[in-house]
N, C-alpha and C positions, 0 to 999 in steps of 0.2 A: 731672194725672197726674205724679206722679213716677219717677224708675228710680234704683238704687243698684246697687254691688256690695260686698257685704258680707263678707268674710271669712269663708269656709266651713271647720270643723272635722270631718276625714272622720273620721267615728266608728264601722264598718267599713269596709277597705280594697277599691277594686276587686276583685272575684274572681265575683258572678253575671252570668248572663248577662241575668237580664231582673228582678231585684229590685223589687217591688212591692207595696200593699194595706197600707202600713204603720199601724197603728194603735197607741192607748196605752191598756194592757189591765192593771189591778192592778199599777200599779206598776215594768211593765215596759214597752217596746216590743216588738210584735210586726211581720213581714213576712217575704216569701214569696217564693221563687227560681219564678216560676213555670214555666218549661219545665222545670225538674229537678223540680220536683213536692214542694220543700222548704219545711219552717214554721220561724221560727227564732225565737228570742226573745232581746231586749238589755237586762240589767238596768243600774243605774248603777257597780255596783262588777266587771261581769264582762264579758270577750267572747261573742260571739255563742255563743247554745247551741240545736242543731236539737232541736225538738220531733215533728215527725214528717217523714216521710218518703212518696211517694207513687207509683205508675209510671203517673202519667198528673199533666198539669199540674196546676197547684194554682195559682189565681186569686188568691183571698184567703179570709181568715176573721173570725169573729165570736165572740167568748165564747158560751156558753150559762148560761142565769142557770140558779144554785142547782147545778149540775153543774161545782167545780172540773176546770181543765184538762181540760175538753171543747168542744170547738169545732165550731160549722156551717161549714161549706166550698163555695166556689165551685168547681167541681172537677172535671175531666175533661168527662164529658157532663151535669154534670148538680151535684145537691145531696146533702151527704153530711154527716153526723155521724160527728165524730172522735174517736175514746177517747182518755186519758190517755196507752195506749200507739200511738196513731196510727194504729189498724186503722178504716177506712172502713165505715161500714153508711149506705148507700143511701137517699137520701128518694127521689128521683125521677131519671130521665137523660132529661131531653124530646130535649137535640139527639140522643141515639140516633135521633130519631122525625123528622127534619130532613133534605133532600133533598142536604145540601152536608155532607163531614167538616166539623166544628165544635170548639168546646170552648167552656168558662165561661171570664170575664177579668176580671170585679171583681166585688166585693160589700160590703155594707154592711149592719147591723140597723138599723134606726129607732128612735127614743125608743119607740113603742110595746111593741117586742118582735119583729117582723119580720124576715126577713131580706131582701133585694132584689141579686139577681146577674142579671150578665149576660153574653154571650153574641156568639161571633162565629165567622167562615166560619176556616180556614186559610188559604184563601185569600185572604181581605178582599174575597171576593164583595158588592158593593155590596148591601146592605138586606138580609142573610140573616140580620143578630142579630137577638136580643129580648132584652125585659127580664124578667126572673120574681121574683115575689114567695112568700116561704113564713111560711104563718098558722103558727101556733101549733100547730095540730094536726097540721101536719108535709106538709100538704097543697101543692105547690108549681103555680102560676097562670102562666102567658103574661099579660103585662099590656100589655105594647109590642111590637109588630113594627117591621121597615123599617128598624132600626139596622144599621152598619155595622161599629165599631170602637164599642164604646159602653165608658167606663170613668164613673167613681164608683160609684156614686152618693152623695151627699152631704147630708144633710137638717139644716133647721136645727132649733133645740133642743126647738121646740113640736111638731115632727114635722108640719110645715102644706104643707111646701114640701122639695123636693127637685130636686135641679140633678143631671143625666145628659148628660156630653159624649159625644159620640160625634166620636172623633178622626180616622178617617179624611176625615171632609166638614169638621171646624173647627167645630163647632156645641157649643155647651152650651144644652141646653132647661132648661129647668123647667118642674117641674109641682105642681100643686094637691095634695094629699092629705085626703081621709078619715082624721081620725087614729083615728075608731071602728073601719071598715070596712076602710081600707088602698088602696079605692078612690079612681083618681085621678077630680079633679074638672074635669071639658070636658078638653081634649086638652094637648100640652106646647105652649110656647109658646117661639118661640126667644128666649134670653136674653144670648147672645152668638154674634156670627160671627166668625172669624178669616181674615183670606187667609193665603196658603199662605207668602207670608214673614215672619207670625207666630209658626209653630210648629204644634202640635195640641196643642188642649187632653188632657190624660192624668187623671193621679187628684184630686181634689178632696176640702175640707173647709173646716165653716164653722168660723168663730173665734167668741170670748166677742162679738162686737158685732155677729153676722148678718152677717160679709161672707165671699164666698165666696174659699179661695184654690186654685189652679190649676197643674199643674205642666205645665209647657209642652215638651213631645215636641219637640226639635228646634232648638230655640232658647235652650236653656242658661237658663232661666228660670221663675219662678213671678212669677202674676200676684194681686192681689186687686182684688177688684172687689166695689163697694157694693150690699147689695139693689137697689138700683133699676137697676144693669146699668151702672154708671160705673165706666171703668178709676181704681183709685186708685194701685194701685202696682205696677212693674215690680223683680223682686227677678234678678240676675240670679249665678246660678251656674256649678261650675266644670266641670261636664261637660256634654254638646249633648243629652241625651236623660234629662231630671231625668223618674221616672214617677208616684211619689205624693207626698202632704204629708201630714204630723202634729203639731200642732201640741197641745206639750205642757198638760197643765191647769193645772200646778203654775209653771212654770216661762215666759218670754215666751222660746222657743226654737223653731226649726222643724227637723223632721225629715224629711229627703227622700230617697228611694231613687231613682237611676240605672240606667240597663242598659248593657251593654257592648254587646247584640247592636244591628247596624248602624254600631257607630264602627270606621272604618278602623285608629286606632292608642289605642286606650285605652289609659287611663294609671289611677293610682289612685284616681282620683275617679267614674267607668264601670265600673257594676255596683257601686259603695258605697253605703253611708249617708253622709250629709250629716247637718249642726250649725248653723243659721244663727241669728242671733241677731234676731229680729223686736219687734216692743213690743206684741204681744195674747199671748192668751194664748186655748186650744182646748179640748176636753172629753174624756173619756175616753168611749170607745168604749161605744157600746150594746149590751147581751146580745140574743141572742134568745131568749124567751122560751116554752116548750114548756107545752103545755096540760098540768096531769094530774101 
């Protein structure tokens, strides 16, 4: 295992409070202020431009294929499609249906078409997330209980396998996938543990070679680590609270968003985009895919 510190290029300045779910979407980068409930998008030649606007958090999103600039949403209680001009129509709100206030906190489409968000207390009431998957027909599924703080989800390119941290306990499982059905195969299995003077593992993505990499909550750092569950590299950055990775397709670059909430004295790297220069290279984001 090795560790670097590499010279980080802030390519927006400190200013959200919890910046997250960064993906690379036609060309552009997208990511999401999620307690302000804002979508932003960063082309190469422009500053940050918001796309929509929300009054309830906003998790993360996913393209939807054949429908420019409309987006599936992790989002308040629930799952929502997003118009061009950012007005919400409702798939489903299960944590409505949930014994603890709640909301959604990450999400991700699968190579199939899928989308898969998930879910946690306000609180950070131990094991009241879940994970929820939404088919094609718009129908959205409870697939995991018992999570805590759950973020990614991350899957590699065959759509086989998908890696879900849950950051409050330090855990990243994996699981099996059905890439017909969507149905996981036997249960997750843990794939990495962290103690508590590692960090918490936060958003994840796999790279062009199947390795997973990890934005580490706390400890100023991304981690990658090889299918088989070997730390390879410690990447370490300039702010304590780095929350997602995106690593571009085109380009051997990494793009991480930070949050300012929890730093006593943020500075302009807390609550930014980051720029790190890595030597893989990542894939562009997967649609989901609507029946019809």
């Amino acid at each position: 295992m090795t560790s670097t510190a590499v010279p980080a290029t802030v390519v927006v300045e400190g200013g959200y409070e919890l910046a997250e779910g960064g993906r690379w979407v036609d060309e552009r980068y997208v990511y999401v202020d999620i307690l302000s409930g804002r979508l932003f998008e960063l082309r190469e030649t422009t500053g940050p431009v918001q796309l929509a606007g929300l009054d309830v958090p906003l998790g993360a999103v996913a393209p939807v294929g054949d429908r420019p600039d409309t987006w599936i949403a992790a989002a308040g209680t629930g799952i929502a499609l997003l118009s061009p001009d950012g007005t919400p129509e409702w798939l489903d709100r299960p944590e409505d249906r949930t014994p603890l206030p709640s909301r959604m906190n990450d999400g991700v489409a699968d190579p199939a078409g899928r989308f898969w968000a998930d879910s946690m207390a306000y609180d950070g009431t131990h094991g009241a997330g879940s994970l929820y998957r939404t088919d094609s027909d718009g129908t959205v599924v409870r697939v995991l209980d018992g999570l805590t703080i759950a973020n990614g989800p991350a899957f590699t390119a065959d759509g086989t396998t998908m890696y879900l941290a849950d950051t409050a306990v330090g855990t990243i499982l994996r699981c099996r996938v059905d890439p017909v059905s969507g149905d996981l195969i036997g249960g997750p299995e843990t794939f990495a543990r962290l103690r508590e003077d590692e960090g918490s593992p936060d958003g994840m993505t796999v790279d062009e070679e199947g390795c997973l990499w990890v934005a580490m909550w706390g400890a100023g750092a991304v981690r990658r680590y090889h299918p088989d569950g070997r730390l390879l590299h410690t990447l370490a950055v300039p702010a304590p609270h780095p929350t997602s990775v995106c690593l571009h397709p085109g380009e051997r670059r990494l793009l991480v968003t930070t949050a300012r909430y929890g730093v006593q004295n943020p500075d302009a790297t807390s609550g930014a985009v980051l720029s790190v220069p890595v030597p893989v290279r990542g894939t562009a984001a997967c649609s989901w895919r609507a029946r019809g």
